[in-house]
C-alpha positions as CSV (number, residue, x, y, z in Angstrom):
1,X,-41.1,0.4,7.7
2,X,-40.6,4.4,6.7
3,X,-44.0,4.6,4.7
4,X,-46.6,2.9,2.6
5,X,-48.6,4.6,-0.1
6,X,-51.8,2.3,-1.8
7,X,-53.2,3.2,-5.1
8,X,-56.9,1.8,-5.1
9,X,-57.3,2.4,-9.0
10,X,-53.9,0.6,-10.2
11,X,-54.2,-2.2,-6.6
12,X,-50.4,-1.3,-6.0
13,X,-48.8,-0.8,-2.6
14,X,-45.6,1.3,-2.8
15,X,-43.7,0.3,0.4
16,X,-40.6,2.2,1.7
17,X,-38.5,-0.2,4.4
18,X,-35.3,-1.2,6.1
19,X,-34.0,-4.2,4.7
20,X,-32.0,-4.9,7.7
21,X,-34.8,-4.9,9.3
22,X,-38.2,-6.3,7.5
23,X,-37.9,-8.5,4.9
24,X,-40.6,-8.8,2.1
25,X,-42.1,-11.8,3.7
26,X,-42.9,-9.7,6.7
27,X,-44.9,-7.2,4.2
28,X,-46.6,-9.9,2.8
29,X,-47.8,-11.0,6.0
30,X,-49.3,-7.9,6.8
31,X,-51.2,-7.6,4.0
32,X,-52.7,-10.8,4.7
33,X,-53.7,-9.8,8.5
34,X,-55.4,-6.9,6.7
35,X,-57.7,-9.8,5.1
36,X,-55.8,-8.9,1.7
37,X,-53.7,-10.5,-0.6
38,X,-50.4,-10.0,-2.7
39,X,-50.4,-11.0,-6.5
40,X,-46.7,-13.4,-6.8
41,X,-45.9,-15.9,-9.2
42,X,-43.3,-18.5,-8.5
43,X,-40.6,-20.1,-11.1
44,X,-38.0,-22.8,-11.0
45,X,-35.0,-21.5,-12.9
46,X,-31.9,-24.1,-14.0
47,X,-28.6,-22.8,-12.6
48,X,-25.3,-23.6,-14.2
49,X,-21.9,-23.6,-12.7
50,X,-22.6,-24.3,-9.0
51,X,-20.4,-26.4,-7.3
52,X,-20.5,-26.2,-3.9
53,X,-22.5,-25.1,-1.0
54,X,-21.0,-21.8,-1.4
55,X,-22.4,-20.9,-5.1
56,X,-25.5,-21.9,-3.9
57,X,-25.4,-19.3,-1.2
58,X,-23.8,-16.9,-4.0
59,X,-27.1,-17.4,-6.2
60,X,-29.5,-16.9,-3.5
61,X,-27.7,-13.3,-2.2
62,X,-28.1,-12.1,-5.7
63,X,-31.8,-13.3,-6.5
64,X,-33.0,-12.0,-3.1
65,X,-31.5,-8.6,-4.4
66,X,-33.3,-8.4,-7.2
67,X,-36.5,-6.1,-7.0
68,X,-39.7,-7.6,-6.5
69,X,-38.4,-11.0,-5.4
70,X,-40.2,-12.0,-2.4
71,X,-38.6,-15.2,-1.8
72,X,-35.7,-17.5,-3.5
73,X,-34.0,-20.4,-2.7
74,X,-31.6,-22.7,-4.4
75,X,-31.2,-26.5,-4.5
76,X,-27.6,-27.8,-5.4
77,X,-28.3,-31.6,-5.9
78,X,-31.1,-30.4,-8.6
79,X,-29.7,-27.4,-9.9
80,X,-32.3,-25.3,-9.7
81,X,-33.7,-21.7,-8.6
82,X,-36.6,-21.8,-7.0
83,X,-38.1,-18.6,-6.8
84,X,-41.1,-16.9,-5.2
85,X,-41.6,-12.9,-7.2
86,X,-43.9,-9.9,-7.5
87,X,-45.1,-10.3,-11.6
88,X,-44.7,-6.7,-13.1
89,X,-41.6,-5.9,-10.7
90,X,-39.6,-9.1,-11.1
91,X,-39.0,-11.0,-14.6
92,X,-37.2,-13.7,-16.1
93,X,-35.0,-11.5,-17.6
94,X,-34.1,-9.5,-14.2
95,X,-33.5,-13.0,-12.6
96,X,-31.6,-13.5,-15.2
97,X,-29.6,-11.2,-15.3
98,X,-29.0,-11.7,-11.5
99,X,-27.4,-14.4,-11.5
100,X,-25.4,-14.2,-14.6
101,X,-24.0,-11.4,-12.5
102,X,-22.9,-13.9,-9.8
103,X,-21.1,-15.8,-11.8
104,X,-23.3,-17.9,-13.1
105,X,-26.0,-19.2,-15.6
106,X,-29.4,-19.9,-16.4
107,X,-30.9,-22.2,-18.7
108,X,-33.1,-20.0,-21.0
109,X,-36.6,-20.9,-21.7
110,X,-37.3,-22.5,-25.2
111,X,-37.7,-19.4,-27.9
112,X,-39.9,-22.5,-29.6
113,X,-43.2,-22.6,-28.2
114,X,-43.4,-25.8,-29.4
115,X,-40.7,-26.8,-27.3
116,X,-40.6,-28.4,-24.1
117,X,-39.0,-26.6,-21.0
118,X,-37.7,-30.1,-20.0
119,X,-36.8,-30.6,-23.6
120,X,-34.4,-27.3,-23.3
121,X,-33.2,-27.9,-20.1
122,X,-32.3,-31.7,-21.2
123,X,-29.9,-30.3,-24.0
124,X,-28.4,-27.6,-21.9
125,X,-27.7,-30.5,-19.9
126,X,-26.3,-32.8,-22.1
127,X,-24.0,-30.2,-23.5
128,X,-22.8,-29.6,-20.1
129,X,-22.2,-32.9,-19.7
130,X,-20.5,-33.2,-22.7
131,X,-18.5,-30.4,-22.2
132,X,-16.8,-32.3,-18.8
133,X,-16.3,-35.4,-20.6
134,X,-14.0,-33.2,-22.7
135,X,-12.3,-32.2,-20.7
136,X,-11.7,-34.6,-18.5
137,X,-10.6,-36.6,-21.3
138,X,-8.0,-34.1,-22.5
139,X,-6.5,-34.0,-18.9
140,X,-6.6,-37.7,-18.6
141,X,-4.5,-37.9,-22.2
142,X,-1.7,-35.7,-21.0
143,X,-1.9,-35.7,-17.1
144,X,-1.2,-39.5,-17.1
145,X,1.7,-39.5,-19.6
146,X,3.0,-36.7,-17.4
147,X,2.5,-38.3,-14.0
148,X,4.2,-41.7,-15.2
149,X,6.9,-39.9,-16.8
150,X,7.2,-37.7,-14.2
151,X,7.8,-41.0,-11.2
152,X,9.7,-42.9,-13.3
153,X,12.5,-39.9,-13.5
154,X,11.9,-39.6,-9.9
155,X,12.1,-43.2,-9.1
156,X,15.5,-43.6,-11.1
157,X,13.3,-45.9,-13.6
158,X,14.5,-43.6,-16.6
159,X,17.0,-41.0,-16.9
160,X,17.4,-37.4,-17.4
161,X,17.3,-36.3,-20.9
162,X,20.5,-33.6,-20.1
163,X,21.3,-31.2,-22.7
164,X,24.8,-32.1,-24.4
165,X,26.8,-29.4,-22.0
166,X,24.9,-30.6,-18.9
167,X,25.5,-34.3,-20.2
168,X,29.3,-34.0,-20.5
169,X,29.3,-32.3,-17.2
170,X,27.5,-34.5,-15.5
171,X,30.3,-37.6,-17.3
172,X,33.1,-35.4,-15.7
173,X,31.6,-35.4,-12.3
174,X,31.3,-39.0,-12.8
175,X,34.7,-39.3,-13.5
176,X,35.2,-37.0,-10.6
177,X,33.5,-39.5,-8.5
178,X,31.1,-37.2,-7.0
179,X,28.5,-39.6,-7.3
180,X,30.6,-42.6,-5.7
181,X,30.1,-40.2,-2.6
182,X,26.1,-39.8,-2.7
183,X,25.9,-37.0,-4.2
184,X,23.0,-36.5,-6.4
185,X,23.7,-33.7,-8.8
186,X,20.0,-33.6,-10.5
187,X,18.4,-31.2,-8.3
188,X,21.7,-29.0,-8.1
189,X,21.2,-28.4,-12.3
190,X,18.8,-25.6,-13.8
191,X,15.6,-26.7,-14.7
192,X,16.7,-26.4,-18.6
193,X,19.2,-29.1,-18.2
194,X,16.9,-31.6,-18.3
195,X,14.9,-32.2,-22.0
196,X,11.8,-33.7,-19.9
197,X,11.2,-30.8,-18.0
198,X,9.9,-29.2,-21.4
199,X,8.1,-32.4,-22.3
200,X,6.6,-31.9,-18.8
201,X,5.5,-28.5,-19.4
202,X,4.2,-29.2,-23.0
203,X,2.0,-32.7,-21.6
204,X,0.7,-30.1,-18.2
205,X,-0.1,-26.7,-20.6
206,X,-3.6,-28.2,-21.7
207,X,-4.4,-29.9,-18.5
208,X,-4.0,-26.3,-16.7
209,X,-5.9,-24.3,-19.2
210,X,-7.9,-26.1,-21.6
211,X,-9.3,-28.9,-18.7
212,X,-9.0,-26.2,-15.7
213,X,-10.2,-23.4,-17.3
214,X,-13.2,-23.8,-15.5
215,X,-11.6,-23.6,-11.8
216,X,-10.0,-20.3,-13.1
217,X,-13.5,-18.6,-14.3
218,X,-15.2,-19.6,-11.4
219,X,-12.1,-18.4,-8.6
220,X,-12.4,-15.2,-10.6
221,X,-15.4,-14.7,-10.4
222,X,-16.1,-15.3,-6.9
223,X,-12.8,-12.8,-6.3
224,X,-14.9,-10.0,-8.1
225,X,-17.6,-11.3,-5.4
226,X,-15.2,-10.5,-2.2
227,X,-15.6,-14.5,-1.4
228,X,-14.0,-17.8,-2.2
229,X,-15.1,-21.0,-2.7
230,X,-13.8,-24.6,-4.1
231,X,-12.9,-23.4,-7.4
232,X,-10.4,-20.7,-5.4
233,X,-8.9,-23.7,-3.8
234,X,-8.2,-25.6,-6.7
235,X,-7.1,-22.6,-9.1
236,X,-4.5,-21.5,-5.9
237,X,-3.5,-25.6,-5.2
238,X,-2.6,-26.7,-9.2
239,X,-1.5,-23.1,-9.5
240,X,1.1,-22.8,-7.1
241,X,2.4,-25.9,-8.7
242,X,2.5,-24.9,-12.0
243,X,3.7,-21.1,-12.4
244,X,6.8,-22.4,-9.7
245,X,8.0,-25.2,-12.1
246,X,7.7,-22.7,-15.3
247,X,9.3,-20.1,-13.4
248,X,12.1,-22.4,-13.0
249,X,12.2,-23.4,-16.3
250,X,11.8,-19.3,-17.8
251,X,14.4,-18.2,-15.6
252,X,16.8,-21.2,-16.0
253,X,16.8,-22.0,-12.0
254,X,17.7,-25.1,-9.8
255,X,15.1,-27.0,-8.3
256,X,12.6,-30.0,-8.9
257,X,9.5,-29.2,-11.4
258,X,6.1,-30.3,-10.3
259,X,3.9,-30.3,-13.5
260,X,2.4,-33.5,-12.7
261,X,1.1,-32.1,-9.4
262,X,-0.9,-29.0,-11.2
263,X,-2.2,-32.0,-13.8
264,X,-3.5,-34.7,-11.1
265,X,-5.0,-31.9,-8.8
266,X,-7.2,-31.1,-11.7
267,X,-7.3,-34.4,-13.1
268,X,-8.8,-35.8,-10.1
269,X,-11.3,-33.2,-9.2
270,X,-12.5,-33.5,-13.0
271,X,-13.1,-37.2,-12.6
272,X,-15.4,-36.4,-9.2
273,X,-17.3,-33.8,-11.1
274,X,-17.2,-35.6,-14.3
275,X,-19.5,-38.4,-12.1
276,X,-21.5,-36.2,-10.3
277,X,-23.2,-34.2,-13.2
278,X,-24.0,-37.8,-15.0
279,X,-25.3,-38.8,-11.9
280,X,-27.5,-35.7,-11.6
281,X,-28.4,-36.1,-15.4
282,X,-29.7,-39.5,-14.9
283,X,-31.3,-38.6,-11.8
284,X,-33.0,-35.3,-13.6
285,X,-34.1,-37.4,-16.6
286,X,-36.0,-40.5,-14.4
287,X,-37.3,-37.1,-13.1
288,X,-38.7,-36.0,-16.4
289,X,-39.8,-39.9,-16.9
290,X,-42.1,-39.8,-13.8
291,X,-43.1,-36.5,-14.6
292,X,-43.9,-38.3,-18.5
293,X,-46.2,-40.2,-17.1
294,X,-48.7,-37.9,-16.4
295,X,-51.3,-38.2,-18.8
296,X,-51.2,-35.9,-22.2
297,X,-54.5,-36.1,-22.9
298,X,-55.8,-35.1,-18.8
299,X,-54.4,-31.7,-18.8
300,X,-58.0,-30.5,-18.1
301,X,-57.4,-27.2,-15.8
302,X,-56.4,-23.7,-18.1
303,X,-56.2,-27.2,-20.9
304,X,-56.5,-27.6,-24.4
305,X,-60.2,-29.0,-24.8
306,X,-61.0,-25.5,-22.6
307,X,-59.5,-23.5,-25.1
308,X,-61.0,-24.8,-28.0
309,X,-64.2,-24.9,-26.1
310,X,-63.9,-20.9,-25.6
311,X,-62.8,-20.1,-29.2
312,X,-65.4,-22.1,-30.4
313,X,-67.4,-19.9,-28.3
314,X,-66.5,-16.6,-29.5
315,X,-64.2,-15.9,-26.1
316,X,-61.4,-13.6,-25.3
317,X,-59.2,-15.7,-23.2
318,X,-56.9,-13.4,-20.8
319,X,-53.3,-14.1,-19.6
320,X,-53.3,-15.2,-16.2
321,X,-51.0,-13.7,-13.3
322,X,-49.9,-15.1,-9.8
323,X,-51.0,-18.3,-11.5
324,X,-50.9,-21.1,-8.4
325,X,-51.4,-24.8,-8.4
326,X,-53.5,-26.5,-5.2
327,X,-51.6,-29.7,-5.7
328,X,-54.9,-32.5,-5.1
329,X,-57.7,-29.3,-5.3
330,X,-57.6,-27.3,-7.8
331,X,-55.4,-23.6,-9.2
332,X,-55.9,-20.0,-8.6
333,X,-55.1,-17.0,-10.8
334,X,-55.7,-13.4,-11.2
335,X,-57.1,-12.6,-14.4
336,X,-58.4,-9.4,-15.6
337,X,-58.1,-8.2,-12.0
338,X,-60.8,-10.6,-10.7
339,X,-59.1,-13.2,-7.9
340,X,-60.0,-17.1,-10.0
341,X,-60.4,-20.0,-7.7
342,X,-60.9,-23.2,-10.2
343,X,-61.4,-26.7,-7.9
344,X,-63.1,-29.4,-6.3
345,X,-66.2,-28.9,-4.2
346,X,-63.5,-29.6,-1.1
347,X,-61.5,-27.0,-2.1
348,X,-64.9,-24.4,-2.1
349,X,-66.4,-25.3,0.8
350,X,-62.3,-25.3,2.3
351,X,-62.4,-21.5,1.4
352,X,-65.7,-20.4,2.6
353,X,-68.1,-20.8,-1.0
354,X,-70.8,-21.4,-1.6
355,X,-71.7,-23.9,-3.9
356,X,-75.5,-25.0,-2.9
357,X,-76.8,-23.3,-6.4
358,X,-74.6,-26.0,-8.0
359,X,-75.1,-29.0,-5.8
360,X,-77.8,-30.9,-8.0
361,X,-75.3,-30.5,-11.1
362,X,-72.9,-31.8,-8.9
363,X,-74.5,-34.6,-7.6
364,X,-75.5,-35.6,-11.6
365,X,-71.4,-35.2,-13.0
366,X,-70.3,-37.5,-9.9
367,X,-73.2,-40.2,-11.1
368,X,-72.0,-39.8,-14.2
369,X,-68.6,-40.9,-13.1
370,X,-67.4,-37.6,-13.6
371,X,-65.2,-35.4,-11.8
372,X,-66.8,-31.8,-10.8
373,X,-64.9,-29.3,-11.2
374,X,-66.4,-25.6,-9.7
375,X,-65.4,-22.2,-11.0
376,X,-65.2,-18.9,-8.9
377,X,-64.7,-16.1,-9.1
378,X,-64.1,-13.2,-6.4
379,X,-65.4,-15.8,-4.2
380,X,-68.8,-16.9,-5.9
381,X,-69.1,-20.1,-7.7
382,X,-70.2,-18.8,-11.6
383,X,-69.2,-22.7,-13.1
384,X,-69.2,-26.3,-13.4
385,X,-67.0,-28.4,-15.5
386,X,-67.7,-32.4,-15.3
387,X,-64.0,-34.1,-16.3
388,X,-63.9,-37.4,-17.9
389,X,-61.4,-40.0,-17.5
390,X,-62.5,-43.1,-19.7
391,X,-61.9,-45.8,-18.1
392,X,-59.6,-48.4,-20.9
393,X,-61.6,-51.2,-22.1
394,X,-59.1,-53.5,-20.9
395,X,-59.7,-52.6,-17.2
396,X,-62.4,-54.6,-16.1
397,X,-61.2,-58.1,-17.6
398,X,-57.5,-56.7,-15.8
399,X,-59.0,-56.0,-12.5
400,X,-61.0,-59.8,-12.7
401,X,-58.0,-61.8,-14.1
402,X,-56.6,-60.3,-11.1
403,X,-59.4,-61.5,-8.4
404,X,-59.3,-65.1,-10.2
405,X,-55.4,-65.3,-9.0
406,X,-56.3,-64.4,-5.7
407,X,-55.5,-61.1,-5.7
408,X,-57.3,-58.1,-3.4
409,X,-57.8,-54.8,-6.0
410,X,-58.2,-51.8,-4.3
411,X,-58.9,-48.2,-6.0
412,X,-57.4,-44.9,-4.7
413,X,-58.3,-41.7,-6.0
414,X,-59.0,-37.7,-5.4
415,X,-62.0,-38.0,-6.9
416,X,-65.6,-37.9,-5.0
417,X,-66.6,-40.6,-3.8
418,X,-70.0,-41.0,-5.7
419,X,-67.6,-40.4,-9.0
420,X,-65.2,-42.8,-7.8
421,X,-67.9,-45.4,-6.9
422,X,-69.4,-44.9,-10.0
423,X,-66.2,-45.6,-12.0
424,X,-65.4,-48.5,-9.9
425,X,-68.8,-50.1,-10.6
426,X,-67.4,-49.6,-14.3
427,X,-64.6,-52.0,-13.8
428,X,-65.6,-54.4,-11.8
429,X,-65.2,-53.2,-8.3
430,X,-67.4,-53.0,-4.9
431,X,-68.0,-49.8,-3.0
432,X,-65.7,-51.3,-0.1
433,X,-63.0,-51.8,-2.8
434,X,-62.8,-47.9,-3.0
435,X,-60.7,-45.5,-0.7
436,X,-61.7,-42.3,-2.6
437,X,-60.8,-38.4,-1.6
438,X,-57.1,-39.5,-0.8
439,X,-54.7,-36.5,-1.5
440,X,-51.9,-37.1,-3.2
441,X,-49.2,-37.1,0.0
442,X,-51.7,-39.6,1.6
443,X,-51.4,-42.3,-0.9
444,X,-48.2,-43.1,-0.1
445,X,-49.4,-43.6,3.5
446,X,-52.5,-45.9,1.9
447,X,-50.0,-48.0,0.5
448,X,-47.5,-48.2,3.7
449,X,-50.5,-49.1,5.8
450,X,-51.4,-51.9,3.9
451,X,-47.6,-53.3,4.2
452,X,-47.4,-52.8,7.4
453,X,-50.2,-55.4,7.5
454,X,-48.2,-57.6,6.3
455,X,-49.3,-57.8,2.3
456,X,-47.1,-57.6,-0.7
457,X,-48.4,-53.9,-2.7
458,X,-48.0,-53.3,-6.5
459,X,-48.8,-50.1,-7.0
460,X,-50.3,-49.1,-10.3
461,X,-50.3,-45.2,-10.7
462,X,-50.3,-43.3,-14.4
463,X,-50.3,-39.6,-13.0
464,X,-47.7,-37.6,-11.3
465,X,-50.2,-37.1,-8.5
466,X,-49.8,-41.1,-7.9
467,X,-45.9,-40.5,-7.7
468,X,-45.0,-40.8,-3.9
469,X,-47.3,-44.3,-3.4
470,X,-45.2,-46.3,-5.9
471,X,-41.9,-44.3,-4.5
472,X,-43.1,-46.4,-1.5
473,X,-43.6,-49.3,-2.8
474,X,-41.4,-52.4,-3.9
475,X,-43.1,-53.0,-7.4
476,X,-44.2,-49.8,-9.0
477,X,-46.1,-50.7,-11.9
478,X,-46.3,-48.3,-15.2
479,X,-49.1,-48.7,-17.5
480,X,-48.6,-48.5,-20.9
């Protein structure tokens, strides 16, 4: 590092370093050691147009350039950015910009705010999709006429379509008896002799540059980029084929054509593409199903019923930065230059708060079946929110239709355990019934140890928290 320069009154660091030799992490680290911390912000950005192993290399290069990006890496089976960024150095628009500079794309985010991200992303998708099904329809249409055509001429099924002076030459070497010795004449004409040579060309044209246009964008682009990748192979393979057989043809030379290579080079590839982007759209949209089935109505932290509770309060409500999810605890933000911890009395007592002022509140949400929820700020617990989940009125006869067939009901949940107790009590369940305080990554391992003891688990879960225990188990149950 050559120098570092902190302004107290605006919190920035201005850092002057080697990039060959610390990399941002590295200054972030430091910071920390200090017993200080560095505002970032992280965002998931849909890529189009990667195909292999080396786009995905391409896209990560060129968002790592980009100032104030602390961190980026890129996923090819989903698609996606993921990336890691300093807010008020970095934006969208840089990252953006970035990797459209690679080569590349980037699903916008909706200009609607009533618009879902997933929602956008879904129709960038589909159009995508679309767009290869096109394509590889049109090459399909002409690249198999061509390729039949092409080995039955070769295979002696069907004959030359000569020109009328190449026709009556070829009936005077016949009569010659040039062809009585073995002598095949075809490949000794000019590539115009033959009428199906410009039915071959005609049938391969679209194939080439309406269905390959893509292998040609891509190859060029990575040739501005000093690289290659797949797309360079294909353009070069189906291109070498092509531009020899219409050279033969524009300058009227001898030789065979191979048009239908150039088409089922492309052809091919488009049909392996063509499969793998619907299978990543089906994958991405039972994605966006599990996602679905988190709960509208418990969005509770930075949620709707907050903000109507502030505006009916007369508040300003800030815009967040370096806005980070605790995934099973809680979030943390910086607003107004104050460092916002928002969580469970885990996550408090995890990070050194003090919450004893509060614990009587506590203790009366969590009787109340209610989840506490404590608000810091700049490390001192100010608030107490007690979340709600109503339990449905058709649980407790469920849960007890259940126990008549003989089956064992168990409850697992991040909630308290008072809370939890309290809800189970609601439904029809006994304290020893209840494995409360389970993080989300350990409910999967809840649900594995009770098959490993040899019982048969369904596995109800309607949050995306409860995800990874029905992955793991053989009958995932959905509520309605």
């Amino acid at each position: 590092m050559e120098s570092a320069q902190v302004n107290l009154a605006s919190e920035q660091a201005t850092v002057t370093y080697d990039p060959q030799q610390v990399q941002p992490h590295d200054l972030i680290a430091a910071v920390e050691q200090a017993g200080c911390g560095v505002i970032s912000d992280q965002i998931e950005l849909p890529i189009t147009g990667m195909t292999c192993a080396s786009c995905v290399n391409r896209v990560e290069k060129a968002l790592k350039k980009t100032e104030g990006v602390l961190d980026a890496s890129v996923n090819l089976a989903t698609e996606r950015a993921t990336v890691t960024y300093a807010p008020g150095v970095a934006s969208v628009t840089s990252l953006q910009a970035a990797v459209e500079a690679a080569g590349y794309g980037v699903i916008a985010p909706a200009q609607n705010e009533a618009a879902e991200p997933q929602d956008v992303e879904a129709a960038a998708r589909s159009a995508e999709l679309a767009d290869k099904r096109r394509k590889l329809i049109v090459a399909l249409a002409f690249g198999l006429p061509l390729f039949l055509l092409a080995m039955a001429r070769d295979f002696g099924l069907i004959a030359p379509w000569l020109t009328p002076y190449w026709a009556a030459n070829e009936a005077l070497m016949e009569a010659a008896g040039a062809h009585a010795e073995g002598v095949d004449t075809l490949m000794h004409y000019p590539a115009r002799a033959d009428i199906l040579n410009w039915l071959f060309l005609a049938l391969a044209i679209p194939v080439q540059f309406y269905s390959g246009r893509d292998f040609y964008v891509h190859a060029w682009q990575a040739l501005k980029a000093r690289t290659a990748n797949m797309d360079t192979l294909i353009a070069l393979g189906s291109s070498a084929a092509f531009f020899y057989s219409a050279g033969l043809l524009a300058f009227n030379l001898a030789g065979h054509v191979y048009f239908e290579t150039a088409a089922v080079i492309i052809a091919l590839i488009l049909v392996g593409k063509y499969l793998e982007a619907r299978a990543k759209s089906q994958t991405s949209a039972a994605i966006r199903a599990l996602i679905g089935l988190q709960p509208k109505t418990a969005r509770v932290l930075l949620g709707e019923a907050i903000v109507r509770g502030a505006h009916s309060r007369s508040l300003t409500l800030a815009q967040p930065e370096g806005f980070e999810t605790l995934a099973g605890h809680g979030v943390r933000a910086t607003v107004d230059g104050c460092s916002v911890l928002i969580g469970s009395p885990r996550l408090m007592q995890e990070r050194g708060i003090d919450t004893a002022e509060l614990q009587s509140d506590i203790a009366r949400l969590q009787g109340e079946a209610k989840t506490a929820v404590v608000v810091a700020v700049d490390g001192q617990a100010l608030g107490l929110l007690g979340i709600a989940d109503p339990v449905k009125p058709t649980s407790p006869a469920a849960i007890a239709a259940l126990k008549r067939q003989g089956a064992q009901v168990l409850m697992l949940t991040g909630d308290n355990r008072r809370t939890a107790e309290a809800i189970a009590q609601r439904v029809g369940l006994e304290p020893s019934e209840v494995l409360a305080e389970v993080l989300p990554e350990m409910k999967a391992s809840e649900v594995k140890r009770v098959q490993e003891a040899g019982q048969v688990v369904a596995m109800v879960g309607d949050g995306i928290n409860d995800a990874p225990a029905p992955a793991a188990d053989r009958r995932p149950v959905r509520p309605g």
